[in-house]
C-alpha positions as CSV (number, residue, x, y, z in Angstrom):
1,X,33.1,-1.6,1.0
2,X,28.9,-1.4,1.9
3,X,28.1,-3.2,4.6
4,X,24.8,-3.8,7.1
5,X,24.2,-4.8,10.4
6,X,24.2,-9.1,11.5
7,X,21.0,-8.8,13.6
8,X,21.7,-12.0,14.8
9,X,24.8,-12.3,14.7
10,X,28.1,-10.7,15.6
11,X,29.3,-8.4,13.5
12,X,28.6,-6.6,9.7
13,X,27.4,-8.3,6.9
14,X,29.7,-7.7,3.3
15,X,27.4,-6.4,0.7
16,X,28.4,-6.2,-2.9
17,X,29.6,-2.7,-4.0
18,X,28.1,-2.8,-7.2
19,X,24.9,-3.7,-6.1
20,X,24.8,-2.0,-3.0
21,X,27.0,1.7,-3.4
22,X,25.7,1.6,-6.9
23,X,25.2,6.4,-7.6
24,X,21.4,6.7,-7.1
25,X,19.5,7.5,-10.6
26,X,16.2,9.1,-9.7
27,X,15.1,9.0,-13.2
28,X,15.3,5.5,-13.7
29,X,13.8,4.3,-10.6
30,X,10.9,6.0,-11.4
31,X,10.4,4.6,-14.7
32,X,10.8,1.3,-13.6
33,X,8.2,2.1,-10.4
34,X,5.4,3.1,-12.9
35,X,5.9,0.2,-14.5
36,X,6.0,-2.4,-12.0
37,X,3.2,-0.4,-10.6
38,X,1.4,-0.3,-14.1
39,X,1.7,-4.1,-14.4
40,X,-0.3,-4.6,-12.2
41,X,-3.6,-3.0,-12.6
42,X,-6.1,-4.9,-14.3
43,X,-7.4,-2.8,-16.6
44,X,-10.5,-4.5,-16.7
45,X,-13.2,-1.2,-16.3
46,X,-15.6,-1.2,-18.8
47,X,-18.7,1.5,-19.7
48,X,-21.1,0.8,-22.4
49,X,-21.6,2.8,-25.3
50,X,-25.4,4.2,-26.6
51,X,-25.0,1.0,-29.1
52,X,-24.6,-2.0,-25.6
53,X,-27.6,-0.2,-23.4
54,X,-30.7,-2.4,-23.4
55,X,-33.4,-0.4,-24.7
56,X,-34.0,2.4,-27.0
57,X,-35.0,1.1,-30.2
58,X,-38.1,3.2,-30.6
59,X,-38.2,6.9,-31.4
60,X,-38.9,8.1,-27.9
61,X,-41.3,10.9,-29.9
62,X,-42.2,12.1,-33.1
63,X,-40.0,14.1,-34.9
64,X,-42.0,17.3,-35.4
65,X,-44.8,19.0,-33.7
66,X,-44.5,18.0,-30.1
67,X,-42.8,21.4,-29.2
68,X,-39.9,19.3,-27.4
69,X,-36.3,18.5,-28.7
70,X,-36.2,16.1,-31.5
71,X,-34.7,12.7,-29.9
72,X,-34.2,9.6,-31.2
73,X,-33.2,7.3,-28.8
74,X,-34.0,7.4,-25.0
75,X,-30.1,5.7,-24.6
76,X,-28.4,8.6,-25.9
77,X,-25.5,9.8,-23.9
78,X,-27.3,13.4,-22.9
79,X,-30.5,11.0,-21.3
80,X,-30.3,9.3,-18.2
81,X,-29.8,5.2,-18.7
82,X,-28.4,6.1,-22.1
83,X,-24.5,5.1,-22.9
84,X,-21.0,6.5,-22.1
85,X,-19.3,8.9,-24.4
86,X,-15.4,7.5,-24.2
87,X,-15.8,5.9,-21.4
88,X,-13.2,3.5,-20.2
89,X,-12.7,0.4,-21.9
90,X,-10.4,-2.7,-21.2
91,X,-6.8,-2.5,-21.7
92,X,-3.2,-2.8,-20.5
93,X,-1.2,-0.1,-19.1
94,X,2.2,-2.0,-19.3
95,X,5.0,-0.8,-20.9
96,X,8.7,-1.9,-21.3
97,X,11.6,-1.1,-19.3
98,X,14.9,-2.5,-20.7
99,X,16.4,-5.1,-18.8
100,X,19.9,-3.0,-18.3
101,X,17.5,-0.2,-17.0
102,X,15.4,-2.4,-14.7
103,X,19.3,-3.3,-12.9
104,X,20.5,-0.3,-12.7
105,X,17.5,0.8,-11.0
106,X,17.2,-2.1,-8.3
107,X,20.7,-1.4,-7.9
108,X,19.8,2.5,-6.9
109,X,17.3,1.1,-4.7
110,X,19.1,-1.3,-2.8
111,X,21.9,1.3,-2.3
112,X,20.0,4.1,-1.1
113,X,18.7,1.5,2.0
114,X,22.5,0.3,2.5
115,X,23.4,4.1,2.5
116,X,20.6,5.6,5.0
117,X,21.5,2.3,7.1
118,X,18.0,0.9,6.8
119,X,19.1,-2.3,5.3
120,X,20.0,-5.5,7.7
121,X,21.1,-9.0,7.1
122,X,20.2,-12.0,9.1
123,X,20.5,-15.5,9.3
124,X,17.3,-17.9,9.3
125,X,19.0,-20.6,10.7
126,X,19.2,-19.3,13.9
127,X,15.7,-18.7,16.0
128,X,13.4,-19.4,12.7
129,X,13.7,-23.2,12.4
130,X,10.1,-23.0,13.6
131,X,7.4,-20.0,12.7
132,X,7.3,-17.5,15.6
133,X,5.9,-14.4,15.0
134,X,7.7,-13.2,18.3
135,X,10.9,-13.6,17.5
136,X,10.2,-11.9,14.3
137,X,8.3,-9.5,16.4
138,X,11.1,-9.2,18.8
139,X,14.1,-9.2,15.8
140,X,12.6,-5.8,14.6
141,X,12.3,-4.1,17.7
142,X,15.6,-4.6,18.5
143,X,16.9,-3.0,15.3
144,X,14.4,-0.7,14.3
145,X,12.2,0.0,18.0
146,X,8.9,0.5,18.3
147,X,7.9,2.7,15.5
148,X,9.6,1.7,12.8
149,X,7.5,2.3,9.9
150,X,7.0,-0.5,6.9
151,X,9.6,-3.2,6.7
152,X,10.1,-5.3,3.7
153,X,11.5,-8.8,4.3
154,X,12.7,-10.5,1.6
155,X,13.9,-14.4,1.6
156,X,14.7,-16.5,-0.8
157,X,12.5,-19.1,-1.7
158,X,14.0,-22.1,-0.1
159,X,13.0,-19.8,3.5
160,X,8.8,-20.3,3.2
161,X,8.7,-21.6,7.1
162,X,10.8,-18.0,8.1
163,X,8.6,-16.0,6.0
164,X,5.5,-17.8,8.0
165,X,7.1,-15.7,11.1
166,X,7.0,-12.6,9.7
167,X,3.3,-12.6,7.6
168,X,0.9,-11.2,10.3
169,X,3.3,-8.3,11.6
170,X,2.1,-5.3,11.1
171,X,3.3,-3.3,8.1
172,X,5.7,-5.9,7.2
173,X,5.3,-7.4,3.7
174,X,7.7,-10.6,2.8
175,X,8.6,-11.1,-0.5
176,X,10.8,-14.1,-2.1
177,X,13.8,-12.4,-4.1
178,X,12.7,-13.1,-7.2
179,X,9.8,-11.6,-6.6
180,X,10.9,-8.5,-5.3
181,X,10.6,-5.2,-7.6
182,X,11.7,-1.8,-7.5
183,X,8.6,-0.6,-6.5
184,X,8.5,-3.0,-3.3
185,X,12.0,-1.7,-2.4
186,X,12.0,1.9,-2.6
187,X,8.4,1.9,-1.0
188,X,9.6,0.5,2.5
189,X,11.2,2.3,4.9
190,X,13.5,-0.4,6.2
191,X,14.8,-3.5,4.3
192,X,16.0,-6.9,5.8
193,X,17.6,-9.6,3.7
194,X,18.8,-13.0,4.3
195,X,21.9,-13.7,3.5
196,X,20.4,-15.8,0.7
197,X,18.3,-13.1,-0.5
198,X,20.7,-10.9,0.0
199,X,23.1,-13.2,-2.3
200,X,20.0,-13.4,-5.4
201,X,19.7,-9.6,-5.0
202,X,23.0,-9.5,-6.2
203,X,23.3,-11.6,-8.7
204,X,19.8,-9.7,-10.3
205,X,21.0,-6.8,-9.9
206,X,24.8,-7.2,-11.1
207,X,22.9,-9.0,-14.0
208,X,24.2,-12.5,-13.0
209,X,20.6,-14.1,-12.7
């Protein structure tokens, strides 16, 4: 049975076994980073070809006699100012990942965390009923100590005055759990979950939500 850390609370936290000691598939969980990742460019850079540069419409010189390369525009691709041969244009870079794909992967994710025992539950109720970046501050550095690399903290989205505590932390990032891809948590080195969150990871993963 998986299991993580209460951090503030007494004892473990139950976790799901088929979301959390799911076998890790390193193929998948790639496919589904590049395409969370891909998702989110914006795809909007954009060059100009000889026929969008202002200028040009005269024959720079005649075509014989001047001793010099025959030329017919001054925006040709070879002449500085002139246009862009294939340059970039703007477009989309997503593509699909099925949706039995996408939870199997989350489900590598979240295991590998609840394996290396990065992954803790605890309980906004107690010590968040107000922002305090303090206690956040003070709720990592008991679990993790004073380097502990990036932290993901992912709530669910009834929990907006908890996630206030931990915004301006340093390499923290707080995510609701609908929001929270793949990408987001294979890309932190530790993860902590409310037990609501915790609950919706589930039920995404497991394909109940």
């Amino acid at each position: 049975m998986a299991s993580a850390p209460y951090l503030n609370k007494s004892g473990q936290a139950t976790l799901d076994d088929d979301a959390f000691a799911a076998k890790w598939n390193e193929a998948l969980v790639h496919e589904c980073v590049r395409a969370e990742l891909n998702a989110r460019r914006t795809g909007t850079a954009s060059s100009r070809t000889r026929g969008q540069v202002r200028g040009g419409g005269a024959k720079p010189w005649r075509q014989k006699g001047t001793g010099r390369a025959r030329a017919g525009s001054s925006r040709s691709p070879i002449w500085t100012g002139g246009g862009t041969v294939f340059g970039p244009q703007p477009r989309h870079y997503t593509f699909k990942v099925n949706r039995k794909e996408r939870r199997a992967a989350l489900r590598s994710a979240l295991s590998v965390h609840a394996e290396r025992d990065s992954l803790a539950v605890f309980d906004p109720a107690k010590g968040f009923d107000a922002p305090s970046t303090k206690a956040a501050a003070k709720l990592l550095a008991d679990w993790l100590g004073a380097d502990r690399g990036s932290v993901l903290v992912v709530l669910a989205d009834s929990e907006e005055q908890t996630a206030l505590s931990f915004r301006n932390l340093a390499r923290v990032s707080v995510l609701p759990a609908t929001g929270a891809g793949v990408a987001d948590v294979v890309g932190a080195s530790a993860l902590l979950l409310s037990q609501a969150a915790a609950d919706a990871l589930t039920d995404r993963a497991k394909g109940a939500a």
